[in-house]
C-alpha positions as CSV (number, residue, x, y, z in Angstrom):
1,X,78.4,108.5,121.4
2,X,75.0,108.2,121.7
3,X,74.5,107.7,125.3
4,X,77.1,110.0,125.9
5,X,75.4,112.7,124.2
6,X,72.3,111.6,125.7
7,X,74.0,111.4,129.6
8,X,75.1,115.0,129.0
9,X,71.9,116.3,127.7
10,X,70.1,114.9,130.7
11,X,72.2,116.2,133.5
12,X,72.0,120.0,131.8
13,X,68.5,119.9,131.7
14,X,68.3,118.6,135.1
15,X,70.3,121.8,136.1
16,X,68.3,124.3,133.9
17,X,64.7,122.8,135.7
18,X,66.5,123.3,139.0
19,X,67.5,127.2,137.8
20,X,64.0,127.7,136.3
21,X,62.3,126.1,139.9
22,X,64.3,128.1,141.7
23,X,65.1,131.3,140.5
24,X,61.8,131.7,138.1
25,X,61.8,134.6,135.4
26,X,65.4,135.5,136.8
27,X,66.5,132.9,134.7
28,X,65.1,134.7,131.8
29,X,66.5,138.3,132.8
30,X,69.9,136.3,133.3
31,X,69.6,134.5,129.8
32,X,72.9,135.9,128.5
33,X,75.1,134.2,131.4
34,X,72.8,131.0,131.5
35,X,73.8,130.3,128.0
36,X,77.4,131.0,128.9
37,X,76.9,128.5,131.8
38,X,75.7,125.9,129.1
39,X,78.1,126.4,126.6
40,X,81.1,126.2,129.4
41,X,79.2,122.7,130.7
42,X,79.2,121.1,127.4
43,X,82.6,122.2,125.5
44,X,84.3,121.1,128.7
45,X,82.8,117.7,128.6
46,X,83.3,117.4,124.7
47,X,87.0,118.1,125.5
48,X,86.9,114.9,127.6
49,X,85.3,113.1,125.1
50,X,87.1,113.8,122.1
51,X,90.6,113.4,123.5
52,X,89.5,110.2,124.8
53,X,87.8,108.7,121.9
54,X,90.6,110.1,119.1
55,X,94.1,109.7,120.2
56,X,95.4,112.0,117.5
57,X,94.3,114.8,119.6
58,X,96.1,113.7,122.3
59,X,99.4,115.8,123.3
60,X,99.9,113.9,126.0
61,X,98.8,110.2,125.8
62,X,95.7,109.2,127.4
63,X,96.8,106.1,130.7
64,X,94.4,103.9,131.6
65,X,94.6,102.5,135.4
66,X,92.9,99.3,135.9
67,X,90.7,99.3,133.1
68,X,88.4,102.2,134.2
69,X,90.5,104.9,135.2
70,X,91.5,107.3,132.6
71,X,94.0,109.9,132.5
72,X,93.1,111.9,130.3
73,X,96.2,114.8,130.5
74,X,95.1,116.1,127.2
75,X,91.7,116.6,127.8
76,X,92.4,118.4,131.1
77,X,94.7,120.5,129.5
78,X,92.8,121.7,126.8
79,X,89.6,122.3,129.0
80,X,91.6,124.8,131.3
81,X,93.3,126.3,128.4
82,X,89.5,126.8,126.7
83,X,88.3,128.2,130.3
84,X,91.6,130.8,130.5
85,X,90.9,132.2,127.3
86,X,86.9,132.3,127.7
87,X,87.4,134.6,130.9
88,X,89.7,136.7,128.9
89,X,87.0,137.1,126.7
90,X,84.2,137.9,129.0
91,X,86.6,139.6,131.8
92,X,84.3,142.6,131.8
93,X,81.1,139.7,132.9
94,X,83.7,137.6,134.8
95,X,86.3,139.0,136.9
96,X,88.8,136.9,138.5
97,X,87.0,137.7,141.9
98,X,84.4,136.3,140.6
99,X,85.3,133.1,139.7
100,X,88.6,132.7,142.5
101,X,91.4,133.4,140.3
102,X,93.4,134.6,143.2
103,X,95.6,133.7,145.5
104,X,94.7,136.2,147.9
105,X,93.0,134.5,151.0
106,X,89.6,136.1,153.2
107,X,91.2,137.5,156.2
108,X,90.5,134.4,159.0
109,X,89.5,131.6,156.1
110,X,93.1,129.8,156.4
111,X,93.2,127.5,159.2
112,X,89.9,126.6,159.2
113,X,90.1,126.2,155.2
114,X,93.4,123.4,156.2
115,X,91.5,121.7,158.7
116,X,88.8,120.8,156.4
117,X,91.3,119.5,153.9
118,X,93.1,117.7,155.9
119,X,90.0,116.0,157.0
120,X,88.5,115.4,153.8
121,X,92.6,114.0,153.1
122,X,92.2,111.9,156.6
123,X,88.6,110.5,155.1
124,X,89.6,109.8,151.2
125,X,92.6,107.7,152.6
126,X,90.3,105.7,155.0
127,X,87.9,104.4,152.5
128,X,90.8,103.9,149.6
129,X,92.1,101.3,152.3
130,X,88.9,99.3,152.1
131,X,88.4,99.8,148.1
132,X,89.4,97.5,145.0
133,X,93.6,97.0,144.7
134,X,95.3,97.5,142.0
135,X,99.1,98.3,140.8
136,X,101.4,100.8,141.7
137,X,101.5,103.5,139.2
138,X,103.0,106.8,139.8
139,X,101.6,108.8,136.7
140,X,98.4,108.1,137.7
141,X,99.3,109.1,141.5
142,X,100.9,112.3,139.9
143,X,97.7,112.7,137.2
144,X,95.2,112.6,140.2
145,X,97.2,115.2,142.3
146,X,97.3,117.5,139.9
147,X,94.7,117.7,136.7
148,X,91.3,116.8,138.5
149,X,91.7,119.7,141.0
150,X,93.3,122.4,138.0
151,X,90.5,121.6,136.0
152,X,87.6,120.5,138.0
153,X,88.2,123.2,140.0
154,X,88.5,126.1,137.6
155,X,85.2,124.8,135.7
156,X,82.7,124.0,138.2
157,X,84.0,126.0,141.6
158,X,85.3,128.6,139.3
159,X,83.4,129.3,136.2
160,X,80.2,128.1,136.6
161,X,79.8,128.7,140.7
162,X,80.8,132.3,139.4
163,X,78.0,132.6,136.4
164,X,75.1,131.3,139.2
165,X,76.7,133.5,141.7
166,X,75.8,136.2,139.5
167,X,72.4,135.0,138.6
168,X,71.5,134.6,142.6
169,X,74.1,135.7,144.8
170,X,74.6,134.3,148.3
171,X,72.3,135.1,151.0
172,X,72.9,132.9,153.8
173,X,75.9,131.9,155.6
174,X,77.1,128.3,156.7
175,X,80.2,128.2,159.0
176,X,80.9,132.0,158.0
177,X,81.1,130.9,154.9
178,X,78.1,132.5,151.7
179,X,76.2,129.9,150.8
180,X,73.4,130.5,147.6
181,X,71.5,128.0,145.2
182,X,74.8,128.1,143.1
183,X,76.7,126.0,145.7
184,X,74.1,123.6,145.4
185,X,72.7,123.4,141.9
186,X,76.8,123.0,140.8
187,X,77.4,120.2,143.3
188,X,74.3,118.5,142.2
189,X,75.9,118.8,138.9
190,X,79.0,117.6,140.0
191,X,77.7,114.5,141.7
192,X,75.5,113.4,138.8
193,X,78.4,113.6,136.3
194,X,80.4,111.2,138.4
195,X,77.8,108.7,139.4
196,X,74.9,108.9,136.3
197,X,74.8,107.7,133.0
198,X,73.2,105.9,130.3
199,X,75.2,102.8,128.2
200,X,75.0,101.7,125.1
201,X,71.5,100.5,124.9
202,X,70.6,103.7,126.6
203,X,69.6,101.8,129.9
204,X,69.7,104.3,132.9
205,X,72.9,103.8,135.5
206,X,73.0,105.4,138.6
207,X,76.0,104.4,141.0
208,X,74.5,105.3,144.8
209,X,77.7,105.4,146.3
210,X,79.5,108.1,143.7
211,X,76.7,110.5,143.8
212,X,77.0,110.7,147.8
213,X,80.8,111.2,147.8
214,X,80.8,113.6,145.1
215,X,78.0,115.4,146.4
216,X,79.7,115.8,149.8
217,X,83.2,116.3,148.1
218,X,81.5,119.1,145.9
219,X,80.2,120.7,148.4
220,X,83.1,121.2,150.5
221,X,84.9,122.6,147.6
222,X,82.3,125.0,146.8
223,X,82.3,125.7,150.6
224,X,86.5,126.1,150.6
225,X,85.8,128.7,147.4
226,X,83.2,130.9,149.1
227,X,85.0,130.9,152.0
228,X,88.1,131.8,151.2
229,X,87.3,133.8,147.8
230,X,89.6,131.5,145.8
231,X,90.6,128.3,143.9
232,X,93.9,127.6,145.6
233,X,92.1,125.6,148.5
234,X,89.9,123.7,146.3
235,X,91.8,122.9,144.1
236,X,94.8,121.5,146.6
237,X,92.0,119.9,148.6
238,X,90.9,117.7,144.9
239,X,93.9,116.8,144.6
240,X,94.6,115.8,148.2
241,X,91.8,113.5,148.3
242,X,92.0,111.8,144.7
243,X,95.4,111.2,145.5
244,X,94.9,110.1,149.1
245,X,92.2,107.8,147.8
246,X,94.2,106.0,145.2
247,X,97.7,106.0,147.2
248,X,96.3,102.9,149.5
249,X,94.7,101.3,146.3
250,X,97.8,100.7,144.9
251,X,98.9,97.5,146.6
């Protein structure tokens, strides 16, 4: 629990130097929706851990794939449920156009919004077929299609892209999409939960490969989110390429 506690710890403070470095004393002004930022980073991540580590809170049994995947349905579950009722709570900070709870599309974002994930589907599928085998196992197939992208997507393109959206909105444009320091200080986040971490004996692990493809793959969600001014694409586009990149793993 230790290192977990400790890989959490780092990766939020990581974030809040990158606020502070780039947005100063507006970090300070902001304070109130910082801390919310925080507090939705760490109780979504203690929902993951918990349900993993106990099984009694498990409504739906954790499945392991090959001995390092985890589905972890509960966890999922519980995080969006926790997220749901937080935006109730703040709706007067947090609108649903604020963090994409809409399925109302920008006029002109659609086709190029499908292209990109069918790309990003084209691209998974390619490197699954060069990855590690495994079994055949369709509630894993059915788990990656769905929970990732509700959850993921709901917490980091949602939630938190809203808070810093707030704190520093958008002022540039990359392919007519707005782009801001919240696009990039969350897919920094993103990419450093997936590939950094400390183990047991609190050595330092840092997998090369997973921060680059979830950088990129966090990115383009973002990018899908502020370009169409909601989660639907994101989230489809997770689970299209989870699922595209475990289909040809499964020998």
């Amino acid at each position: 629990m230790k290192a977990i506690i400790l890989t959490q710890a780092s990766i939020a403070l990581f974030a809040l130097v990158a606020m502070f470095l780039i947005h100063g004393k507006r970090v300070l002004v902001a304070k109130s929706l910082v801390s919310l930022f925080f507090f939705v980073y760490f109780a979504d991540n203690l929902l993951m851990v918990l349900t993993e580590r106990y099984s009694g809170l498990q409504a739906i049994r954790s499945h392991v794939w090959e001995g390092f995947l985890i589905c972890n349905w509960s966890g999922k579950l519980y995080s969006i449920l926790f997220a749901l009722a937080l935006l109730y709570l703040f709706r007067t900070r947090l609108t649903r156009d604020d963090v994409g709870l809409t399925f109302r599309q920008k006029e002109g974002s659609l086709l190029p919004s499908v292209v990109v994930v069918a790309a990003l589907g084209a691209w998974a599928y390619f490197v699954g077929i060069s990855s590690p085998k495994g079994q055949l196992d369709v509630e894993v197939l059915a788990y990656l299609a769905i929970m990732p992208g509700l959850n993921e997507e709901l917490i980091y393109r949602g939630v938190l892209l809203g808070i810093l959206d707030k704190v520093t909105p958008g002022n540039l444009r990359f392919l007519e999409a707005p782009v801001g320091w919240g696009i990039v200080i969350t897919s920094l986040l993103f990419a450093l939960l997936h590939g950094f971490w400390f183990d047991s004996s609190l050595a330092i692990h840092v997998n090369g490969i997973a921060l680059r493809n979830s950088l990129i793959s966090g990115f383009i969600f973002a990018w899908l989110r502020a370009r169409t001014g909601s989660l639907v694409m994101p989230i489809i586009a997770h689970g299209v390429e989870d699922f595209l990149f475990f289909l040809p793993r499964m020998a």
